[in-house]
SEDOTOR-502888 format. One record per residue (C-alpha): residue in three letters; y negated, z negated, x. Coordinates in steps of 0.2 Angstrom, whole numbers, padded with zeros to 4 digits, always signed. Each point is the difference from the previous one (the first is absolute). Example, Ala and Ser with C-alpha at 12.3 -4.5 7.8 and 13.67 -1.06 7.14 Angstrom:
ALA+0022-0039+0062SER-0017+0003+0006
***
This chain:
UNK-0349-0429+0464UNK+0011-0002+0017UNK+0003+0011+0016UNK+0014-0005+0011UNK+0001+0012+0014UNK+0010+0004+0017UNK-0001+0015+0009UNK+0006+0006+0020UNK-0008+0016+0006UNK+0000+0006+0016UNK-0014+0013+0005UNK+0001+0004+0018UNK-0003-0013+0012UNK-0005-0011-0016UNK+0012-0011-0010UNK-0005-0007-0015UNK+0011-0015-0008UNK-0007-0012-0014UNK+0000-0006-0016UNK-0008-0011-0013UNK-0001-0004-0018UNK-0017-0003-0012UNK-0002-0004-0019UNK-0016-0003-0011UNK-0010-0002+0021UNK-0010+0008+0010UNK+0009+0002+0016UNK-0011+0005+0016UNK+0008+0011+0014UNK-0007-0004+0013UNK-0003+0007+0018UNK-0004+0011+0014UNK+0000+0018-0004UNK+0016+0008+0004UNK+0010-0016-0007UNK+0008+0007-0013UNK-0011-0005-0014UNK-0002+0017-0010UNK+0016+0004+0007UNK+0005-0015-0014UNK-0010+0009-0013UNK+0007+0018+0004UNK+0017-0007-0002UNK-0004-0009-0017UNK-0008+0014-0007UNK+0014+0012+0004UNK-0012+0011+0012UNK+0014-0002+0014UNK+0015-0004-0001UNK+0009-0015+0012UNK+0017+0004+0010UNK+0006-0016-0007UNK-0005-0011-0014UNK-0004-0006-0019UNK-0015+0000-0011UNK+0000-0007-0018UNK-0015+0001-0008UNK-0003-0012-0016UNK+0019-0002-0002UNK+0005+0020+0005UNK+0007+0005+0014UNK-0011+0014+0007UNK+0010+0003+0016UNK+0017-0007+0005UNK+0005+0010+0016UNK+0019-0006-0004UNK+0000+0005-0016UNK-0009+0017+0001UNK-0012-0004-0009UNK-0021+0008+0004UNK-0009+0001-0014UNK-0017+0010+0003UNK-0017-0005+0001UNK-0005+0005-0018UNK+0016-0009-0007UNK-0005-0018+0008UNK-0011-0014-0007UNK-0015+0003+0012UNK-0019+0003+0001UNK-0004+0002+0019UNK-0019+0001+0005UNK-0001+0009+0018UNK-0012-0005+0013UNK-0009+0019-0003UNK+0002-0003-0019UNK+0004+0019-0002UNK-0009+0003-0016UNK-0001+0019-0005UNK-0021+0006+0002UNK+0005+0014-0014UNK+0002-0011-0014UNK-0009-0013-0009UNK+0003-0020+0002UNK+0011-0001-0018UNK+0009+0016+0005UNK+0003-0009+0019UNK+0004-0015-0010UNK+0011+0008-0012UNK+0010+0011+0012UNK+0018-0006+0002UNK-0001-0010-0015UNK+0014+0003-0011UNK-0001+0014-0013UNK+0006-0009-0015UNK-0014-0014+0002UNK-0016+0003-0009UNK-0008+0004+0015UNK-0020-0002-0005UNK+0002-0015-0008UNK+0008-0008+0016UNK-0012+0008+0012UNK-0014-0010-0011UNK+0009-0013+0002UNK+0002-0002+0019UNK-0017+0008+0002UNK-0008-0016-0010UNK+0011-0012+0008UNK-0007+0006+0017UNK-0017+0002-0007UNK-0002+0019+0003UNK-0004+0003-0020UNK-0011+0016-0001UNK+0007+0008+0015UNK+0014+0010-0007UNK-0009+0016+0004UNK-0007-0004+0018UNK+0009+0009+0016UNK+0006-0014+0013UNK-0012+0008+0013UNK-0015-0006-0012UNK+0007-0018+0001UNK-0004-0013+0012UNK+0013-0005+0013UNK+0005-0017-0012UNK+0000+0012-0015UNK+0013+0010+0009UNK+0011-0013+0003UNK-0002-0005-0019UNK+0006+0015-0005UNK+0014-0001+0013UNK+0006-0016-0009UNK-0001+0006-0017UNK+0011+0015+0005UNK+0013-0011+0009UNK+0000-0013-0017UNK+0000+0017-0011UNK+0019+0001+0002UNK+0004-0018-0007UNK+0009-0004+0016UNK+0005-0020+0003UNK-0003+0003+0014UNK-0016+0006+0012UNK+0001+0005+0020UNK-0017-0001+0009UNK-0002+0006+0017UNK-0017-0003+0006UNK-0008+0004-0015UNK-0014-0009+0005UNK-0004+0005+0020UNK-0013+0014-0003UNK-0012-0010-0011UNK-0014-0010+0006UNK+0002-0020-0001UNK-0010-0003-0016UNK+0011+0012-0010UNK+0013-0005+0009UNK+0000-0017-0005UNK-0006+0007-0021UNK+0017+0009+0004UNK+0011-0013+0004UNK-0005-0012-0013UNK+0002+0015-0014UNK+0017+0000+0008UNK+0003-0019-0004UNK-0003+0000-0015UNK+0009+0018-0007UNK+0017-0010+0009UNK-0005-0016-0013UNK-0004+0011-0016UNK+0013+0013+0004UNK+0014-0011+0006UNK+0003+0012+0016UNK+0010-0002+0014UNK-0011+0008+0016UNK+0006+0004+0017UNK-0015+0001+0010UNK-0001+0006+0019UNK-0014-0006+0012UNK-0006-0004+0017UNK-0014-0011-0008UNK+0003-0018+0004UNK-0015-0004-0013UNK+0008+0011-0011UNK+0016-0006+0000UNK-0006-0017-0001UNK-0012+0002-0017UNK+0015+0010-0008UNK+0017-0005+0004UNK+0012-0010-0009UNK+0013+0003+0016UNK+0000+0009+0015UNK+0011+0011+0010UNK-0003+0001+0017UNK+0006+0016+0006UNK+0003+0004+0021UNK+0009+0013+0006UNK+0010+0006-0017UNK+0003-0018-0004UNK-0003-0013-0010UNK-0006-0017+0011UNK-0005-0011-0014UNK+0000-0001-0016UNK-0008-0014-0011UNK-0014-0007-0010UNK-0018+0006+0006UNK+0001-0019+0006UNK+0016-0002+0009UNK-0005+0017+0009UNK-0018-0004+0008UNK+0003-0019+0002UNK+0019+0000+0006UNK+0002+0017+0008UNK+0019-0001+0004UNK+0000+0009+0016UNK-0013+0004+0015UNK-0001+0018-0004UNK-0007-0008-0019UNK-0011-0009+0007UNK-0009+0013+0008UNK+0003+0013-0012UNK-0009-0011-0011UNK-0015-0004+0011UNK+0003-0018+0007UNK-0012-0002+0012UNK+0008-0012+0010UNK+0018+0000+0006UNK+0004-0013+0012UNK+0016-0004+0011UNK+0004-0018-0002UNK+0017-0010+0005UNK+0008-0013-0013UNK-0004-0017+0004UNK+0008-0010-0014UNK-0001-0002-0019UNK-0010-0014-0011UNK+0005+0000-0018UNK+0011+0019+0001UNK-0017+0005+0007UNK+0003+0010+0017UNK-0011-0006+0012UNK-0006+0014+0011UNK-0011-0003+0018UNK-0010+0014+0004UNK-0012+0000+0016UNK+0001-0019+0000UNK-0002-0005-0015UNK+0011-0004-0012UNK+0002+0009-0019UNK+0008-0006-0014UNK+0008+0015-0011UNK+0005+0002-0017UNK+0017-0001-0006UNK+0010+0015+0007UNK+0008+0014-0009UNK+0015+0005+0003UNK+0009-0005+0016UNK-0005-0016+0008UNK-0008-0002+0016UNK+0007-0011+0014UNK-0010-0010+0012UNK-0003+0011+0013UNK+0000+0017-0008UNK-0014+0010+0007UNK-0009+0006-0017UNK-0016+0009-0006UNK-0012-0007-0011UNK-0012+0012-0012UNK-0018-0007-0005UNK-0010+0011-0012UNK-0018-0001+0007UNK-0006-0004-0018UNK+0013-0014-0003UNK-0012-0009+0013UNK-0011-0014-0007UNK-0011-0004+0012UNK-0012-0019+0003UNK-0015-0003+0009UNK+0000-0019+0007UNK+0013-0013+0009UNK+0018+0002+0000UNK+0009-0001-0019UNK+0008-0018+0004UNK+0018+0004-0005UNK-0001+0017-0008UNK+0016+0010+0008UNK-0002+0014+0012UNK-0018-0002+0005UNK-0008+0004+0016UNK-0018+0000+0009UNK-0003+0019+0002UNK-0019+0012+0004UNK-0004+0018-0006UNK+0002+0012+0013UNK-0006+0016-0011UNK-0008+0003-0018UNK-0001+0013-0009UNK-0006+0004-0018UNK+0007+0012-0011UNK-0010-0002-0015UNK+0007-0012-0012UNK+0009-0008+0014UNK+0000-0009+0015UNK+0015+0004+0016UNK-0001-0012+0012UNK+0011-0002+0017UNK+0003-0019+0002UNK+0006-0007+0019UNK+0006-0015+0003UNK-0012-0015+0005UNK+0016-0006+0008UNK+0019+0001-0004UNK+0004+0014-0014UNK+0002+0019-0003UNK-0016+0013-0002UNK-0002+0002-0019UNK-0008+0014-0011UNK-0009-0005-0015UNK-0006+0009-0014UNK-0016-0009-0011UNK-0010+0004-0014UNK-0017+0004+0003UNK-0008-0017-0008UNK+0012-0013+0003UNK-0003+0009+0019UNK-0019-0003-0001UNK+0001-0018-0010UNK+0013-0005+0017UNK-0011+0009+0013UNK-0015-0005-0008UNK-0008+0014+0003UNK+0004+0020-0003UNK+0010+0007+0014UNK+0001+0015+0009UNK+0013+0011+0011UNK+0003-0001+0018UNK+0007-0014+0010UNK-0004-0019-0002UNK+0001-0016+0009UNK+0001-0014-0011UNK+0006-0018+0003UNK+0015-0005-0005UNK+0001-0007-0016UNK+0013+0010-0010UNK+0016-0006-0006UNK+0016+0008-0004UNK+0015-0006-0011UNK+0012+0014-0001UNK+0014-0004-0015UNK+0013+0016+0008UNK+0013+0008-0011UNK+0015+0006+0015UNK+0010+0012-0003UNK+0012-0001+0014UNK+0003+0001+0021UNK-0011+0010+0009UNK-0001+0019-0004UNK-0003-0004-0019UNK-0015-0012-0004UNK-0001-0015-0006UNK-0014+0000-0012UNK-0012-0014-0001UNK-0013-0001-0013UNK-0015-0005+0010UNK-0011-0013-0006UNK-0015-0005+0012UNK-0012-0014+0000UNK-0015+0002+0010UNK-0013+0011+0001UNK-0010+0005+0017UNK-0017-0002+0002UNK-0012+0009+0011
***
């Protein structure tokens, strides 16, 4: 089932101007909170109404601002699952569950249905204060699905829970979008979250849509600086076009000289000053002598280490020419390369990193280009 949405609002100082379309996917909004994101969902669902605008849902048209047409909530294809889940404490899960459904539906055979699809058989009669906080959202869900809609809004759903029911949640989501065939607009701030479920992503800033593509495209080729940092590249650089080998722009940053993928969109010129976006774990990292003719590579220390767990950020300067890098590691390809475990705190190693960086641009200065970073070389202490 399909949305194709565009909707202008204007709400005080705030404008809000976007649009996008989805089918058989699971599209992530993603953002910053006061984007627009639920705003997105609010519109769809027919919680608030945009000045200007159309929304077709599964083939209908739900709202056309030109033609007059609005219908209301109850009337549109939707399920929407609030961040607060608003279940009602004074009745049971099945009536929770059952509540909106329509009435000419045989309501208790459905309500067994979604409860055993969501593995909630046998608590029918239990009151949503009795249930554990992934229980809750469970119940949520099934209440959302109840209504047969093609199409399902999440905002959030998700935040309040705690990561291990968390990540139980988001792969029960996964696979109710297979079985079910849904099409699910779901809103986060999570970048984990947004990369273990997305099928495409919607950056949102400011009431806008900046990008929107392939969970891919999005993290590896952010198309704009903003992207890149909405979307947590650690490293944005300022280079200046040297030349091009093979399409390939060739970008010098602090001295040395990085050889970018193929551009999107507009085409650099030699000279164009231009930003460069690494994400610290596209870095691959070497212990040892220079990589012979590997592209992009430099001699580089750790400065600072810091462990987070299941991972390793390290803060790489330079052993000569070349820019200060940010990697991210997993914990035991860390402790195989340092060869021993490692702490936080500060560190002065000898050089003996090396970096390739293969960039992804997007375009002059004040939009990044965005390199996918690869590094060779890992520092030892």
């Amino acid at each position: 089932m399909s949305i194709e949405f565009e909707a202008e609002r204007r709400l005080g100082g705030f404008r809000y101007s976007a649009g996008l379309a989805a089918k058989n996917e699971l599209v992530v909004l993603f953002g910053h909170s006061g984007a627009g994101k639920s705003l997105t969902l609010q519109f769809i669902s027919g919680l608030m109404r945009p000045d200007r605008g159309r929304i077709a849902i599964a083939g209908e048209t739900v709202f056309d601002s030109a033609g007059g047409i609005n219908l209301p909530p109850q009337h549109r294809r939707t399920g929407y699952v609030v961040q607060e889940l608003a279940l009602f404490d004074h009745l049971s899960v099945a009536e929770n569950v059952a509540f909106g459904m329509p009435r000419e539906r045989d309501r208790r055979r459905r309500v067994a249905e979604l409860l055993g699809l969501l593995d909630l058989a046998g608590f029918e009669a239990r009151r949503p204060r009795t249930l554990s906080g992934g229980q809750r959202q469970r119940v949520a869900l099934a209440r959302a699905l109840a209504r047969e809609a093609p199409v399902l809004l999440l905002d959030e759903p998700f935040s309040a829970l705690d990561d291990t029911l968390r990540n139980g949640m988001r792969r029960e989501l996964l696979r109710l979008r297979s079985e079910l065939g849904l099409t699910i607009l779901f809103v986060t701030h999570d970048l984990r979250e947004a990369h273990f479920l997305a099928d495409r992503v919607a950056v949102f800033d400011a009431g806008r849509i900046l990008q929107d593509g392939s969970r891919e495209e999005v993290f590896r080729r952010p198309a704009t600086r903003r992207v890149a940092e909405l979307t947590g590249v650690a490293n944005i650089l300022e280079g200046r076009v040297a030349g091009f080998e093979q399409g390939h722009p060739v970008v010098e940053v602090a001295g040395v000289a990085l050889r970018c993928a193929p551009p999107v969109g507009r085409i650099p010129r030699t000279g164009d000053v231009v930003d460069l976006a690494i994400r610290a774990e596209r870095v691959v990292l070497r212990r040892g002598a220079e990589g012979g003719d590997q592209p992009n590579q430099f001699s580089a220390v750790t400065a600072e280490q810091f462990a987070f767990g299941s991972t390793h950020t390290l803060r790489l300067e330079p052993a000569g020419a070349g820019p200060s890098v940010e990697v991210e590691l997993a914990a035991r390809p860390y402790e195989v390369l340092q060869g021993r475990r490692g702490g936080s705190g500060s560190s002065n190693s000898r050089p003996g990193t090396f970096m390739s960086c293969r960039a992804t641009w997007t375009r002059p200065r004040r939009a990044p280009a965005t390199p996918r970073a690869t590094a060779a070389g890992a520092p030892r202490a």
